[in-house]
C-alpha positions as CSV (number, residue, x, y, z in Angstrom):
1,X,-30.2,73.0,25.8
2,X,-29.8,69.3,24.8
3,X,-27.1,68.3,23.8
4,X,-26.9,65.2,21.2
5,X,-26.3,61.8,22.7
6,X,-23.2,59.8,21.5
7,X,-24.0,56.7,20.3
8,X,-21.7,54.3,22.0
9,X,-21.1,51.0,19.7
10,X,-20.8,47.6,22.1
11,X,-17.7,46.5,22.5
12,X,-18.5,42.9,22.3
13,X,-16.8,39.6,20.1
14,X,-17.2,39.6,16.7
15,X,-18.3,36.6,15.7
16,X,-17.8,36.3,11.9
17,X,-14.1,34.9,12.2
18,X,-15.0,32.0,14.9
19,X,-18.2,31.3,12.5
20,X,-15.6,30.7,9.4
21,X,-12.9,28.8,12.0
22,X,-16.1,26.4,13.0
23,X,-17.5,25.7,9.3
24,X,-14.1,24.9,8.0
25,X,-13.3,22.3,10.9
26,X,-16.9,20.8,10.4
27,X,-16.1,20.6,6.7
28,X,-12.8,19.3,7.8
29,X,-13.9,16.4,9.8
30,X,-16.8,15.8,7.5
31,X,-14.2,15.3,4.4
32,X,-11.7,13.5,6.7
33,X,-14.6,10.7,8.2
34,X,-16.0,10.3,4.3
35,X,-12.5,9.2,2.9
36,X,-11.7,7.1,5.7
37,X,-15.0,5.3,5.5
38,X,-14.7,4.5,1.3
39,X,-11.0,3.5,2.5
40,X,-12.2,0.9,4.9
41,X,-14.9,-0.8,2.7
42,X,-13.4,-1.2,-0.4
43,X,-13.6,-4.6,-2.0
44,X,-10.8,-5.6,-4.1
45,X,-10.8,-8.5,-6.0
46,X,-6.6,-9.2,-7.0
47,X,-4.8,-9.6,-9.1
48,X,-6.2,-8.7,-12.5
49,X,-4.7,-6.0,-15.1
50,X,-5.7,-4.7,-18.4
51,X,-1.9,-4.5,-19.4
52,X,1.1,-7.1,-18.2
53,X,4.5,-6.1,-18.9
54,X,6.4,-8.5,-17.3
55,X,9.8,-10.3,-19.2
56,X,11.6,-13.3,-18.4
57,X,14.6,-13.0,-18.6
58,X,17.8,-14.5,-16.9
59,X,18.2,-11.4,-15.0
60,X,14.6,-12.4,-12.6
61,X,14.1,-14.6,-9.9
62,X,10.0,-15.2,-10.2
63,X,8.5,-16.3,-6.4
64,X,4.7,-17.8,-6.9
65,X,2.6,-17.8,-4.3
66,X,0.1,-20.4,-4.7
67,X,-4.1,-20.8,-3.0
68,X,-2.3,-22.0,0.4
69,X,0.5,-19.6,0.6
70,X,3.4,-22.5,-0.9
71,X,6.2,-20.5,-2.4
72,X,7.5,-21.7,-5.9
73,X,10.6,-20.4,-7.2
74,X,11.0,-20.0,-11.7
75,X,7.7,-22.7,-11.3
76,X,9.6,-25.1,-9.1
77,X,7.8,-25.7,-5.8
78,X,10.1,-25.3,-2.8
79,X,7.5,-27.1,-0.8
80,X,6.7,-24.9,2.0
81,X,5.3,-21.8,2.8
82,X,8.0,-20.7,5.1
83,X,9.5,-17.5,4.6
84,X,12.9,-18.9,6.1
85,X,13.4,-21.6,3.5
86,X,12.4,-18.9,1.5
87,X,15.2,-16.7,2.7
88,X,17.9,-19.2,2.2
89,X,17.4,-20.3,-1.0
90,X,17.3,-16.5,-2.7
91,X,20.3,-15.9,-0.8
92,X,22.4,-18.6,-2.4
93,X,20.5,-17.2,-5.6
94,X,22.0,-14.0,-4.6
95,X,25.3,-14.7,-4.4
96,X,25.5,-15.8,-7.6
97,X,24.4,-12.9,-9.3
98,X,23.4,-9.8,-6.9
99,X,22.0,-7.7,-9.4
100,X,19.0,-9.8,-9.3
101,X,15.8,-8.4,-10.1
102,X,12.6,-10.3,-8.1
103,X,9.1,-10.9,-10.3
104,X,5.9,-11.6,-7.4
105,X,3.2,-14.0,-8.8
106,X,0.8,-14.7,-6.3
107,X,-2.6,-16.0,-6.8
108,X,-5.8,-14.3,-6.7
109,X,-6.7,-16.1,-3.1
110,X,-3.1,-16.5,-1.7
111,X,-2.7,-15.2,1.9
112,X,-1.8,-11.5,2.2
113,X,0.6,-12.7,4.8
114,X,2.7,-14.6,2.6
115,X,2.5,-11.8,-0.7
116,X,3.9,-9.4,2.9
117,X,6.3,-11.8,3.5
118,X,8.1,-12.3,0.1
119,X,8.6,-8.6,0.1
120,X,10.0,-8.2,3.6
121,X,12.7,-10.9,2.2
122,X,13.4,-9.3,-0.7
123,X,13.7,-5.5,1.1
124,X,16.5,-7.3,3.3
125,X,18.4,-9.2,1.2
126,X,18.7,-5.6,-0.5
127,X,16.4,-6.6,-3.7
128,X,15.8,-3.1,-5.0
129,X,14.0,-3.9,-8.6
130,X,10.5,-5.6,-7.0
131,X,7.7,-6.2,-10.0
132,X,4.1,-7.4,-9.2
133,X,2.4,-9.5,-11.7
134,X,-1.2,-9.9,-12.4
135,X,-3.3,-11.5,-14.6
136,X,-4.4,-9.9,-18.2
């Protein structure tokens, strides 16, 4: 008599799930190293603006930044491009009027450095209301 032989399935991995896990973190990295290469070579070329919406008023203190990082304050050079003079001279501005609102004019080939440095004065003398200008 024979009797019918059982077919015994493997018991091994399947390997359809770590397949999916492997695409999806090769499509991951591939994403991830694509942004951060565009993010690393773009050229900007600042500032320029299809719209400007700034507003003099008496209510703005307006800090230009000129080709060699000088600060001018309303259009009236403070002669220097150091942030501490900077610093003293908006404070007394300041405690005239606290409720201040700061306008940032900086030319298209100022130093990053000082545009960074106008706004770390302004963060802690606790200027809240910060505009950027550019050209039209």
């Amino acid at each position: 008599m024979r009797f019918r032989e059982k077919h015994q399935e493997d018991a091994g991995i399947d390997l359809t799930p770590f397949i999916d896990v492997v695409f999806m973190l090769l499509l991951f990295f591939v994403v991830s190293t694509t942004l951060f290469k565009g993010a690393t070579e773009l050229k900007v070329q600042l500032p320029q603006a299809k719209t400007q919406s700034f507003i003099k008023s008496e209510k703005t203190i307006e800090i230009g930044i000129d080709a060699q990082g000088a600060y001018y304050l309303n259009g009236v050079s403070i002669n220097s491009s150091d942030p501490k003079k900077l610093k003293k001279i908006l404070t007394v501005k300041l405690e005239k009027n606290p409720s201040l609102a700061l306008v940032l004019a900086g030319d298209k080939k100022s130093p990053h450095q000082a545009v960074i440095w106008a706004l770390e004065i302004a963060s802690q003398l606790g200027i809240s209301q910060v505009q950027i200008i550019a050209q039209k």
